[in-house]
C-alpha angles and dihedrals in degrees: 000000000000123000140274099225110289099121088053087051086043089057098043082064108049084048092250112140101187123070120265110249120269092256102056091035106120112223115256119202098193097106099046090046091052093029086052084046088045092058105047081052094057088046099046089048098047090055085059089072097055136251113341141171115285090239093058092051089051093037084054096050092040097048094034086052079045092050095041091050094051093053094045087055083051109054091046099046091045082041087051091044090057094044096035129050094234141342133233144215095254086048091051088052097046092051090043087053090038094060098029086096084084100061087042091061095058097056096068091057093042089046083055094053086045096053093042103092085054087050083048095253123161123217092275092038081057095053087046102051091038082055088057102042084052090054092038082053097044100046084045098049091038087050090044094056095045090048087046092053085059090242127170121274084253095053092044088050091039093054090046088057111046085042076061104064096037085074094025080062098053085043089066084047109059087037089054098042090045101064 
């Protein structure tokens, strides 16, 4: 998965204004992590309304990943523009792939909700299942990042953890709003 925006940050501090290459660009997770949160947010909230066609449940991770994505585009482009004297198309398109993480994390629940009927879900067993696989998602990308940095067992553990009950968290949630 492409990065959030530390490279660009990384860069910021060292006084170099252009992007690294592609090939020296560290991964960034960010955007997996948050895109992975946003989408057992959307699922827990849209149990809150009730019973509702797979399609619409797909079509809402997928759109609000989509949205998400955009604003996040936005905000650093318009952030950049401020710092920096003009942007350029590359610029554009590295921000657009640095932030497109986001949109990623939000295909494997909406494949979820998309396979249940063939696992015999129901509606609510969809939504459930899509929240797991979100949280599952989250915990994995947020462990990853912190493997991949090289940091110690503790902080590792520590990251999974707290990744945990950020969607153990939503979890009670939906759980709570539902009934």
């Amino acid at each position: 998965m492409a990065g959030h925006g530390a490279e660009h940050d990384a860069n910021e501090r060292d006084g170099n204004k252009g992007p690294e290459p592609a090939a020296t660009r560290k991964t960034d997770y960010a955007g997996a992590v948050y895109g992975s949160l946003l989408a057992a947010s959307v699922v827990a909230g849209a149990g809150t309304l009730g019973t509702f066609p797979r399609l619409v449940l797909v079509l809402l991770l997928l759109g609000t990943g989509l949205v998400f994505w955009a604003a996040h585009v936005y905000a650093r482009l318009v952030g950049d523009r401020l710092v920096h004297q003009a942007l350029s198309r590359q610029e554009v398109r590295r921000v657009c792939a640095d932030e497109w993480p986001i949109v990623q994390a939000a295909v494997p629940p909406a494949a979820a909700v998309a396979v249940s009927p063939v696992l015999g879900l129901g509606p609510e067993g969809a939504a459930w299942l899509a929240l797991g696989v979100a949280v599952v998602e989250q915990v994995g990308w947020a462990t990853v990042a912190v493997v991949r940095a090289h940091a110690p067992r503790r902080l590792v553990l520590a990251a999974g953890a707290v990744n945990l009950l950020l969607g153990l968290f939503i979890v009670v949630l939906k759980a709570g709003l539902h009934h």
